[in-house]
N, C-alpha and C positions, 0 to 999 in steps of 0.2 A: 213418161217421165219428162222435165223440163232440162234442155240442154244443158243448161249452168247452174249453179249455186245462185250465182247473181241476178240468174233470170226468174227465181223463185223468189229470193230477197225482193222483189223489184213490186211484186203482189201484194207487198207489204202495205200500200196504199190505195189498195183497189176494192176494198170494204164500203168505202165514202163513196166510188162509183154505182153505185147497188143507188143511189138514191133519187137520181135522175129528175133534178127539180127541176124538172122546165116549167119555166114560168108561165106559159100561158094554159099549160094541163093543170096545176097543181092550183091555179089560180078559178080554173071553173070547176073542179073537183070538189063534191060535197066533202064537208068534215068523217074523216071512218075511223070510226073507236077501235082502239085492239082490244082482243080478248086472248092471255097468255093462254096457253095450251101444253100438255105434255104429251107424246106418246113415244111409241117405240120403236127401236131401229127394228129395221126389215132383216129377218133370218131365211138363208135360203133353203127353199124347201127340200124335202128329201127326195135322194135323186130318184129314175126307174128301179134302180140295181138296189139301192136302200128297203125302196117299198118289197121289191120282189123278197129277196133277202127276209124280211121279215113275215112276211107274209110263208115260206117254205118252215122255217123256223120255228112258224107259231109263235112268235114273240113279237110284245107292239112295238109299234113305231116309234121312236123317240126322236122329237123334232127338239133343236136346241135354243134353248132361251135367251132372251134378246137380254144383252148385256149391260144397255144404257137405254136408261129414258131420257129423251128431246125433249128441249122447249123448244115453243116459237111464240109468233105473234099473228092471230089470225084475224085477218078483217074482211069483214062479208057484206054484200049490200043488203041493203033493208027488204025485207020480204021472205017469203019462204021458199025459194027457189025453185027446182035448184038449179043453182048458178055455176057456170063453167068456172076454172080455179087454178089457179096459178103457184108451186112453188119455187119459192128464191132462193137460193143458195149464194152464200157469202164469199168473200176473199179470204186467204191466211191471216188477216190480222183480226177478223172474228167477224161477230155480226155487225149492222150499224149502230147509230146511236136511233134512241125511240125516236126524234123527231125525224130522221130521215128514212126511218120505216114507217112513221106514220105521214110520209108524203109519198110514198109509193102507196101506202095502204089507200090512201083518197084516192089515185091516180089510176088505179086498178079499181077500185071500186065505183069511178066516176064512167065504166067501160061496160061495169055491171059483172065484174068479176070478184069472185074471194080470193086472198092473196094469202097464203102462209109464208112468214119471215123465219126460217129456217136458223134457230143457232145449234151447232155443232161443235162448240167452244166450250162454252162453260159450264152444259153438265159433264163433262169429261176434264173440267178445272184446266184448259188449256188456253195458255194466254193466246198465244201465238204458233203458225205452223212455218213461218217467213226464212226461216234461217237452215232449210233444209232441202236436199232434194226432193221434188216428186212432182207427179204428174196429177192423177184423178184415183188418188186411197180410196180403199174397197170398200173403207168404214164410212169416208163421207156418202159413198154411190150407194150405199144401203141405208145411211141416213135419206136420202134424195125418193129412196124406194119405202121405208118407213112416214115419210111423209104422205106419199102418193095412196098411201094402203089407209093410213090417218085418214085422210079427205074424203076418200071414194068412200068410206065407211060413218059422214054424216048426211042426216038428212037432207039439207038442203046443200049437198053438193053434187052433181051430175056425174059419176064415176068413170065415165067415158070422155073429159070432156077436161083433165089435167094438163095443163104443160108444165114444163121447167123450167126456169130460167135462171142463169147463172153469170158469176162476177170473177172472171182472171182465174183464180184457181176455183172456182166456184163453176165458172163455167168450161173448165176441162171435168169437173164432175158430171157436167150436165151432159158433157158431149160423150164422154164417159157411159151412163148409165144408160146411154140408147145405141151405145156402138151395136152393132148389128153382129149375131151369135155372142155378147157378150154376156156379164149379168139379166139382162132384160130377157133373157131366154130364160130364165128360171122363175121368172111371174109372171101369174094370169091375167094382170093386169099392170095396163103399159101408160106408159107417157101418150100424148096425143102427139105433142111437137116440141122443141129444145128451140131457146135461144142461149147463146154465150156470145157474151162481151169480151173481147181483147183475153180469147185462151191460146196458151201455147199450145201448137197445133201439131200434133202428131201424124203418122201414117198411118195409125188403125181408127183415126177420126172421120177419116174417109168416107165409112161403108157406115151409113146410119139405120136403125132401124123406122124411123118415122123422121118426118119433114123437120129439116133443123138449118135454122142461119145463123152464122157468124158474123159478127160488127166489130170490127176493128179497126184503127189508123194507120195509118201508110207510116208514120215514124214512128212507131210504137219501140220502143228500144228491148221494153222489157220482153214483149211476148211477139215475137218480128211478125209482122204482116207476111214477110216472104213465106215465112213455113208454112202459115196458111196456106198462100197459092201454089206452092209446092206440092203440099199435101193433095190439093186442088187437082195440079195437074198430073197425079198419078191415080187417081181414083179408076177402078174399075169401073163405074158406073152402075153396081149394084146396088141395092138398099135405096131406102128412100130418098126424095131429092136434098140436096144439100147446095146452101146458097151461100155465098163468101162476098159479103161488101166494107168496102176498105174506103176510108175516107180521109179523103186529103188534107194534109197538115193537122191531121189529127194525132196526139201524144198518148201513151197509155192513158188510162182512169178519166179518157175524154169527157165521160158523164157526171164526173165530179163538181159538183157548184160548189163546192168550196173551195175549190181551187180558180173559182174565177176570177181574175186579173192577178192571183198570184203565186203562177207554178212553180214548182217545187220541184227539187233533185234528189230521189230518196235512191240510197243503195249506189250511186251512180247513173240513176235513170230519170230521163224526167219525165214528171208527171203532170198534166194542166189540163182545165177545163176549157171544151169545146163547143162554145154554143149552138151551131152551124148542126157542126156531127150528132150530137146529143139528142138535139131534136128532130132530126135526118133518121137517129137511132131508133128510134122511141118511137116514129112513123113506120120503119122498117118492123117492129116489135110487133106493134099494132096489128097491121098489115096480114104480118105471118100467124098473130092468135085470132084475130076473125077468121082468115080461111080457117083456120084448125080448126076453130068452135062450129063455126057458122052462124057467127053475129059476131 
């Protein structure tokens, strides 16, 4: 859960960070067409005790039906793959606008990756999650796992070969979904590796099931850097490695180009574009989905 009211309000603007136009990536990025998509949230399977249970009983298993069909936007590189894949998870204030998924969608596919733009908003007619507490809801972590179950289930995607990536409350989902014995213990099929952007950082963020870095700014007001390094300095050392880079004079939604030359005070927090960090960020990204892939 995120410590304040006003530190969830604060995510309110970290939707438009999801888009990460750096100019010299998006610039040699081929053109990537979306192709909308739907599919379903992830239902957790039935437990051992469920199976046994029925099974003594003689009576079938009743697995329960997915509640909401997703959209998103999928963009893939030309060919038939298959190609390692990327899903995005958004901020409280919804998904982006098309043109700023379709410059992530170029910019991931100029790496030779598929990117799915994850909304979790509007088929659930939800304008906004901004005005309330929370941390990483169970519904987005099973949208995040309904994605992952989408992908690994087309052809020309490598099923082994997913990461995550997430935006302020988007990326406490992400760090979420691979926390170590949490949801990600009840499927057989896992994330490769988690990136999040400026999440409020917990103590159960600690213990990851697979390799995950945080990027965040040293004045972040809304999502503090400290709790990061905090959370940092008490980790066990169990679960996969987990990497924390913090960058200086960097403000929440640093990756926002629309905020360049003119940041913004939303909720009491400001918010501004980092060009330094952004593309620092984006290197850091890179970096962590090559090892994970292996390209």
């Amino acid at each position: 859960m995120r410590g304040t009211t006003g530190t969830s309000l604060s995510a309110f603007v970290a939707v438009l960070g999801m888009a990460m136009l750096l100019a010299v990536t998006v610039a040699a990025a081929p053109e990537a067409a979306a192709e909308t998509v739907r599919f379903s949230v992830a239902t957790t399977p039935p437990t051992p005790l469920q199976e046994r249970l029925a099974r003594e009983r003689g009576q079938p298993l009743v697995t329960p039906s997915p509640a909401v069909e997703l959209t998103g936007e999928l963009y893939r590189p030309a060919g038939a793959g298959p190609f390692p894949a990327v899903v995005s998870l958004h901020g409280c204030a919804g998904p982006p606008s098309r043109a700023s998924a379709d410059a992530m969608g170029a910019a991931y596919v100029a790496l030779g990756y598929a990117l799915l733009v994850v909304d979790s908003f509007g088929p659930r007619r939800v304008a906004q999650r901004c005005l309330v507490e929370h941390g990483a809801p169970v519904d987005r972590i099973m949208d995040a796992y309904g994605a992952l179950l989408y992908l690994a289930g087309l052809p020309f995607i490598d099923p082994d070969r997913i990461a995550v990536v997430g935006y302020s409350l988007g990326a406490d989902t992400a760090l979420g979904a691979v926390k170590r014995g949490g949801v990600e213990t009840q499927f057989e099929r896992k994330f490769r590796a988690a990136i999040a952007y400026f999440p409020y950082c917990v103590p159960s963020y600690g213990a990851v099931s697979v390799p995950a870095v945080i990027l965040i700014g040293d004045l972040d007001e809304a999502t503090p850097a400290r709790a990061c390094r905090d959370m940092m300095a008490r980790r066990s050392g169990e679960g996969a490695p987990l990497r924390l880079v913090v960058y200086p004079g960097a403000h929440h939604s640093f990756t926002a180009a629309r905020l360049r030359g003119k940041p913004e005070t939303t909720y009491g927090y400001r918010v501004e574009y980092n060009e330094a960090a952004a593309r620092a960020a984006w290197d850091e990204e890179r970096a962590a989905l090559r090892e994970a892939f292996g390209r």
